[in-house]
LUMKOL-226032 format. One record per residue (C-alpha): chain; x, y, z. Coordinates in nm, 2 decimals, always signed. Layout:
BEGIN
<pt "A",<X,Y,Z>> ...
This chain:
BEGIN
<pt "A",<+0.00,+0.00,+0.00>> <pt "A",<+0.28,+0.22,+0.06>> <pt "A",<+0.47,+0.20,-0.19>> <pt "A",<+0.11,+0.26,-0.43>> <pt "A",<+0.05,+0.58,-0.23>> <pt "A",<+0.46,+0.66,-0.31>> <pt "A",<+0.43,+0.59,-0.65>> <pt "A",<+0.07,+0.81,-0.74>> <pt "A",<+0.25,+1.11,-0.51>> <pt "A",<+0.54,+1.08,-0.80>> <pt "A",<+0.33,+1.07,-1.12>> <pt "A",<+0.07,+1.30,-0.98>> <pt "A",<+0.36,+1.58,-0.81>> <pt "A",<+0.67,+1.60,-1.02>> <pt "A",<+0.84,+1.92,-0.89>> <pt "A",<+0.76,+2.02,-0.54>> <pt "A",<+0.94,+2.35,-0.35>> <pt "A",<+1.00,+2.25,-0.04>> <pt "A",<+0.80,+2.44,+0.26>> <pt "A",<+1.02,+2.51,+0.52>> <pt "A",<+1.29,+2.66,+0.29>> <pt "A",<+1.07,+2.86,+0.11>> <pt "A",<+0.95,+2.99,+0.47>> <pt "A",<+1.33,+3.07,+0.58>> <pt "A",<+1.37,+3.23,+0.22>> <pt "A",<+1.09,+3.45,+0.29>> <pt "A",<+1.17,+3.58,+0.67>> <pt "A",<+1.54,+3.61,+0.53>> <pt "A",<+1.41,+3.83,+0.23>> <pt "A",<+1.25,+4.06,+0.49>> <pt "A",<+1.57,+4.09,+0.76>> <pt "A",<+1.82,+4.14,+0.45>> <pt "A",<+1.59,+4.45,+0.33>> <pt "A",<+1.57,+4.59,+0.61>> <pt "A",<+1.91,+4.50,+0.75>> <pt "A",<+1.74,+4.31,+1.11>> <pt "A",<+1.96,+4.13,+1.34>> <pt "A",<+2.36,+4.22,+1.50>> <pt "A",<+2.49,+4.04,+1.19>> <pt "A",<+2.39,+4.30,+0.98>> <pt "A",<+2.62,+4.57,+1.21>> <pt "A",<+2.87,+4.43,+0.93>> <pt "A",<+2.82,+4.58,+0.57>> <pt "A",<+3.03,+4.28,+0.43>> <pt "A",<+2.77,+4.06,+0.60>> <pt "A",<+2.49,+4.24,+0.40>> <pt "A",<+2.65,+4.13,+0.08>> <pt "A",<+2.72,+3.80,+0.12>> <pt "A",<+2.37,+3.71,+0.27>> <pt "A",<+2.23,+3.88,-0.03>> <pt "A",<+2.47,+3.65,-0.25>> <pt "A",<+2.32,+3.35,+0.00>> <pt "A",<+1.95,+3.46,-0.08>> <pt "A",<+2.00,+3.50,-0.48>> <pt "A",<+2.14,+3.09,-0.47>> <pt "A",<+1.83,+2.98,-0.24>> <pt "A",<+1.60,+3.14,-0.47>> <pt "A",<+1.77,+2.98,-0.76>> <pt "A",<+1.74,+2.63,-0.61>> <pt "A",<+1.35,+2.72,-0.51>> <pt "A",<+1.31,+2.80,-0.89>> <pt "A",<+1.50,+2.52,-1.01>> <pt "A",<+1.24,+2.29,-0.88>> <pt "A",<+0.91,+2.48,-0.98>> <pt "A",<+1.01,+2.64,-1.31>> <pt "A",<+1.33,+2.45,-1.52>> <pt "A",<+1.64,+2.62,-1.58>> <pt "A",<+1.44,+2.86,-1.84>> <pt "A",<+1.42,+3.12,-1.50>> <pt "A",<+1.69,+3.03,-1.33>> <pt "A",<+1.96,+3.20,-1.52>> <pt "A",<+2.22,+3.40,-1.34>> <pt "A",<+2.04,+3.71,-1.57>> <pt "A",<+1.69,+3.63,-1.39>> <pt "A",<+1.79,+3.62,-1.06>> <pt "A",<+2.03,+3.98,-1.09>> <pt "A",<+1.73,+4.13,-1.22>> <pt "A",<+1.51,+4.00,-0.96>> <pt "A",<+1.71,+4.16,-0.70>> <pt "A",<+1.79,+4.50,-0.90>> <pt "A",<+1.36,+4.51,-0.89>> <pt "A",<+1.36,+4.42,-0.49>> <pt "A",<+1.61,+4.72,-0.46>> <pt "A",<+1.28,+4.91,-0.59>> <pt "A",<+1.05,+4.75,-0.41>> <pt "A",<+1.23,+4.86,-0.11>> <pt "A",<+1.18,+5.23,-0.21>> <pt "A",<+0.83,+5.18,-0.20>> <pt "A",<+0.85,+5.01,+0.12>> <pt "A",<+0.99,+5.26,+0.28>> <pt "A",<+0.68,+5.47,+0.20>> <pt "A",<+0.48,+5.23,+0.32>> <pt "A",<+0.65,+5.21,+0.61>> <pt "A",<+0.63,+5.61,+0.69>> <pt "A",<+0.27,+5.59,+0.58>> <pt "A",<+0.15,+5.33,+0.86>> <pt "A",<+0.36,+5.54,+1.08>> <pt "A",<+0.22,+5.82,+1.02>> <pt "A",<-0.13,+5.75,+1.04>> <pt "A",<-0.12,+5.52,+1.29>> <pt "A",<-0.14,+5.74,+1.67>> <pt "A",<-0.05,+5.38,+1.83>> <pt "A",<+0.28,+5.40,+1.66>> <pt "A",<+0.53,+5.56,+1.83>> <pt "A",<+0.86,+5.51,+1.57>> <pt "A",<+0.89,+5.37,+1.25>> <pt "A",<+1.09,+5.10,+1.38>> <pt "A",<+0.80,+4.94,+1.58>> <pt "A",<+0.64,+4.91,+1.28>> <pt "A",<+0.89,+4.75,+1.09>> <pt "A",<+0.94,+4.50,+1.40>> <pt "A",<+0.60,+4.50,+1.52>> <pt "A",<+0.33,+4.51,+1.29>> <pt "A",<+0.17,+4.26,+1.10>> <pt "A",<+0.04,+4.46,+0.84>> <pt "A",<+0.35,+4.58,+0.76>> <pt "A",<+0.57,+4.20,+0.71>> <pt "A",<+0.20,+4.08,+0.49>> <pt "A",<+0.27,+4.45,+0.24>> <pt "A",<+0.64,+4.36,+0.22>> <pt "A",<+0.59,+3.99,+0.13>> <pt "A",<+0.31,+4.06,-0.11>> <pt "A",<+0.51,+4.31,-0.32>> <pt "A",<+0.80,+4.04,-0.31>> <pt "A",<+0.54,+3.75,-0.40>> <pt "A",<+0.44,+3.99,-0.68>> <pt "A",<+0.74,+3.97,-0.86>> <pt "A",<+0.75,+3.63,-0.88>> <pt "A",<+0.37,+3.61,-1.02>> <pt "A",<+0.42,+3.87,-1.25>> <pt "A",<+0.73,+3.66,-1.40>> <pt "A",<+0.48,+3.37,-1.41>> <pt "A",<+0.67,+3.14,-1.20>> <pt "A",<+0.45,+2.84,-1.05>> <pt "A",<+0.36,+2.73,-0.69>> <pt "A",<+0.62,+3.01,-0.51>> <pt "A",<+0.42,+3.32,-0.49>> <pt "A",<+0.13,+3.14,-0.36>> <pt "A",<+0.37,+2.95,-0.11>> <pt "A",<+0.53,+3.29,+0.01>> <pt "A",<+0.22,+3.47,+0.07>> <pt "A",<+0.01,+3.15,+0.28>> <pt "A",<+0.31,+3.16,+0.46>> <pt "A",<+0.20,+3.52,+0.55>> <pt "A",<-0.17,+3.45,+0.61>> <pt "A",<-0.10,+3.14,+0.84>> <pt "A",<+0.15,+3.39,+1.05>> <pt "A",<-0.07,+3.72,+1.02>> <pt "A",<-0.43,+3.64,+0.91>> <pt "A",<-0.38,+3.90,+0.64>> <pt "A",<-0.47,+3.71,+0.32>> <pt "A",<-0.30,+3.91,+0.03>> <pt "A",<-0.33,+3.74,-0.36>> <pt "A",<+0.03,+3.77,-0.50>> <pt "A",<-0.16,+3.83,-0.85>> <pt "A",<-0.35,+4.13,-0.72>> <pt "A",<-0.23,+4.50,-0.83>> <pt "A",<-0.17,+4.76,-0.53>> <pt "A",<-0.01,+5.11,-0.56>> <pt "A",<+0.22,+5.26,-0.33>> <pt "A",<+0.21,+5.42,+0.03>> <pt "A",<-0.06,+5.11,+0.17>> <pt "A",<-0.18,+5.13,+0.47>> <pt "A",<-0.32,+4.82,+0.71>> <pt "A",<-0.41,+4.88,+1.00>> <pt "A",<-0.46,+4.59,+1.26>> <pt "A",<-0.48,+4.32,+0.97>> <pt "A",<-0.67,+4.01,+1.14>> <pt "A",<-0.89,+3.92,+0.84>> <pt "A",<-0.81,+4.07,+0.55>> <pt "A",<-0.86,+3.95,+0.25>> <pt "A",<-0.76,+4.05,-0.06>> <pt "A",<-0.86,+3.86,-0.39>> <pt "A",<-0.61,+3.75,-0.70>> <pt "A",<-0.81,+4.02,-0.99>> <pt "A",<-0.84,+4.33,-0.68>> <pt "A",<-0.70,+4.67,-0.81>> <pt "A",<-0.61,+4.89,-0.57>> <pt "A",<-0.50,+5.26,-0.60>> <pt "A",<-0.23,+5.49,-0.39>> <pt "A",<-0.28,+5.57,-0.06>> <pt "A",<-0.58,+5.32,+0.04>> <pt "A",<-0.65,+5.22,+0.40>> <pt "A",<-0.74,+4.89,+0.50>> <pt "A",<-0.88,+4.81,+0.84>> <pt "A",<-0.90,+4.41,+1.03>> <pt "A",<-1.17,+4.23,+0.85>> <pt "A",<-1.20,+4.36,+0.53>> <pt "A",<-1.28,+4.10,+0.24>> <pt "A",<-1.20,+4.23,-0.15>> <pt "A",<-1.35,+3.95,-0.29>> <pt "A",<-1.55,+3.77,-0.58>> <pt "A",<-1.94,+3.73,-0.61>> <pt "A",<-1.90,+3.40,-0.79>> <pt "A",<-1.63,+3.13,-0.76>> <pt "A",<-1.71,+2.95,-1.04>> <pt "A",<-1.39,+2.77,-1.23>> <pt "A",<-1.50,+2.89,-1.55>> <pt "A",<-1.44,+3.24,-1.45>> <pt "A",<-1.06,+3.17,-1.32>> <pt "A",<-0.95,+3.40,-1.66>> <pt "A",<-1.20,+3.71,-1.59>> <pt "A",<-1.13,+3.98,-1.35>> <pt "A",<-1.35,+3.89,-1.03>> <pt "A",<-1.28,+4.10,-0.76>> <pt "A",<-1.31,+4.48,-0.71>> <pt "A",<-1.15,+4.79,-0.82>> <pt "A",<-1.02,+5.05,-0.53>> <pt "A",<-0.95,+5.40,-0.64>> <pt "A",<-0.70,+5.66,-0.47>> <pt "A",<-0.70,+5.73,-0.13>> <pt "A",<-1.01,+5.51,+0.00>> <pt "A",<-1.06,+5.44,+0.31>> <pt "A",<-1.25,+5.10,+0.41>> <pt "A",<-1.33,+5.04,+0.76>> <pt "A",<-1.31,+4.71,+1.00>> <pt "A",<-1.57,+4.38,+0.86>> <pt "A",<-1.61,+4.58,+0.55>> <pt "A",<-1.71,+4.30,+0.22>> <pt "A",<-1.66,+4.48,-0.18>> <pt "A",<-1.76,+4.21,-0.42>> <pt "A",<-1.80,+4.17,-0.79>> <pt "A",<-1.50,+4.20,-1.04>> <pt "A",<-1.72,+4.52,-1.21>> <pt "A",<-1.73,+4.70,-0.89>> <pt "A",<-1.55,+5.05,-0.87>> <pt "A",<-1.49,+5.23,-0.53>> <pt "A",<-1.42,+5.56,-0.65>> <pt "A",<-1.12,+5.79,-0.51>> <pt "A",<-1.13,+5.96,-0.21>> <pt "A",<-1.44,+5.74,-0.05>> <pt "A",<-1.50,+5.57,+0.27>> <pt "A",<-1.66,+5.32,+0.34>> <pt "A",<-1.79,+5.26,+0.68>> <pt "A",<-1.77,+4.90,+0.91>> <pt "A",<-2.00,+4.59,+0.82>> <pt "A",<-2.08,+4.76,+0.51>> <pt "A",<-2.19,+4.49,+0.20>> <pt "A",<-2.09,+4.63,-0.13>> <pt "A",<-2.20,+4.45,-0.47>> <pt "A",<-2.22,+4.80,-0.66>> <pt "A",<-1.94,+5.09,-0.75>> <pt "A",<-1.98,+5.40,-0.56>> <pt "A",<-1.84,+5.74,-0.76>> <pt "A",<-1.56,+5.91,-0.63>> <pt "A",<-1.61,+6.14,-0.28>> <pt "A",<-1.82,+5.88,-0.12>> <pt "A",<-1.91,+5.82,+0.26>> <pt "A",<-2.08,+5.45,+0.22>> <pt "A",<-2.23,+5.31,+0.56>> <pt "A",<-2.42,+5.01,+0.75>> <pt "A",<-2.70,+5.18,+0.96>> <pt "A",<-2.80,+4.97,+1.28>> <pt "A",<-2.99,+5.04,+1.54>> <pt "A",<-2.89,+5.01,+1.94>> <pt "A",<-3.13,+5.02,+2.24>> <pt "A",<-2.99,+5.08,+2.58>> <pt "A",<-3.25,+5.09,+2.86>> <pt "A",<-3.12,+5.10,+3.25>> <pt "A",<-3.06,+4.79,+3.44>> <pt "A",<-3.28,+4.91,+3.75>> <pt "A",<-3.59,+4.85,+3.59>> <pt "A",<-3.50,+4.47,+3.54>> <pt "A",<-3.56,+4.25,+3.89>> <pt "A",<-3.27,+4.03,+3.97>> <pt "A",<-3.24,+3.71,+3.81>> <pt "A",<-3.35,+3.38,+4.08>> <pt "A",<-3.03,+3.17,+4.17>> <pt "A",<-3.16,+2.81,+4.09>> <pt "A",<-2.91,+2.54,+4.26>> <pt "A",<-3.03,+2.20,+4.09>> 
C-alpha cells in the first residue's frame, strides 16, 4: 500500500518547493531588506547574505520552473527590482507610521506590525507572479496569512504608500485593483461574487480607487465594482455595486440601551 501511495504522489507531483525553505527564504528576504539582526552591524555581511538569498532562490526555482528562469540574468534582475520595491516600502513604512497614533517610531512598525511583514511579502510575491513562476508566490504569501491572518493574492495589483491597520482578516482577492494611498482596516474582504472555475480568466474582484478608506468587517464584491477615489466606506458595510468618487458608504443599525434598575434580579436556581 505504501509504496502505491509513493508511487501516485510521484506521477501526480513531479516538482515540489520545499515548505520550510521557502518559509526561511521568505523571513530572510525581509531581515536582509531591512538589515534586522547584530549580523547586519557588518556591511560585508549584508553582501554575502544577499549573495546566499540569490542561490536559495535559484534552487527554489530550479524545482518549480526548469532552468528557463533560473539563469544568473533572472535572478540579478530580480534583485535590482527588490532594490525598488524597497523604495516603496519605505513609504509604506512612513505611511503606517504616520497615520497610525498607536505607533510611536517607524521601527516598531517594521518590527512589530503585522500589516507591515504581509505589504512587504506581497510586493516580493508579486514579482515572482508577475514573471509567471508556478507554486512560489502562492507558497510565500500563505506563509504570511497562516502567521498574520492577512490574506493578500500575489496576483493582485496595489499602488504605493498602503496602509493596514490591525490586519486580522483581511482578505484581498487574485483580480483586486487597488490605487495609492488606500486604507485597510482588520476584516476587510475584497472579494469575488462567484467562484465559479470557469471564470478563473476574468477579472473577479473589485476595483479601489485613490485614497479610499475602508473600515473594520467591511465585504466589496464583484469583479465590475468600482470604489471611487477619495471614499470611505464605513464597518460591516456589503458592497455588490461601484460608488463614484467622494463617497461616505455606511451600514446603519440600530442600538437600544435601557437601564438595568428596571430589570428584577435574576433567581439563583441550585439544581
Amino acid at each position: 500500500m505504501a509504496n502505491i501511495i509513493y508511487q501516485r504522489n510521484k506521477r501526480r507531483f513531479k516538482q515540489l518547493p520545499d515548505i520550510n525553505k521557502t518559509k526561511e527564504w521568505t523571513e530572510s528576504v525581509f531581515q536582509w531588506l531591512f538589515s534586522l539582526g547584530a549580523d547586519y552591524d557588518d556591511e560585508t555581511y549584508h553582501t554575502a547574505k544577499g549573495k546566499a538569498l540569490k542561490q536559495q532562490l535559484k534552487e527554489l526555482l530550479l524545482v518549480v520552473a526548469g532552468d528557463e528562469v533560473c539563469s544568473d540574468v533572472y535572478i540579478n534582475e530580480f534583485f535590482r527590482k527588490i532594490e525598488n520595491i524597497h523604495l516603496k516600502l519605505e513609504d509604506d513604512l512612513e505611511t503606517i507610521f504616520q497615520n497610525d497614533p498607536a505607533a510611536e517610531s517607524v521601527a516598531e512598525v517594521l518590527l512589530a506590525y503585522p500589516g507591515f511583514f504581509a505589504i512587504a511579502i506581497y510586493r516580493i510575491a508579486h514579482e515572482l507572479w508577475i514573471s509567471k513562476i508556478p507554486i512560489l508566490p502562492r507558497l510565500i504569501s500563505e506563509y504570511v496569512h497562516g502567521k498574520t491572518g492577512i490574506d493578500i493574492h500575489p496576483g493582485a495589483k496595489i499602488g504605493e504608500r498602503f496602509f493596514i491597520d490591525h490586519g486580522t482578516g483581511i482578505v484581498v482577492g487574485e483580480t483586486s485593483v487597488i490605487g495609492h494611498n488606500v486604507k485597510l482596516y482588520q476584516g476587510v474582504t475584497l472579494g469575488a461574487l462567484s467562484v465559479h472555475k470557469d471564470y478563473a480568466e476574468v477579472k473577479r474582484h473589485p476595483t479601489i480607487g485613490n485614497n479610499v478608506t475602508i473600515y473594520a468587517n467591511a465585504t466589496i464584491l464583484g469583479g465590475e465594482t468600482f470604489i471611487g477615489d477619495h471614499s470611505v466606506i464605513g464597518g460591516n458595510v456589503w458592497l455588490t455595486n461601484s460608488v463614484p468618487s467622494n463617497s461616505l458608504v455606511y451600514h446603519k443599525s440600530e442600538i437600544s440601551i435601557k437601564s438595568k434598575v428596571v430589570f428584577p434580579e435574576p433567581l439563583n436556581f441550585v439544581i
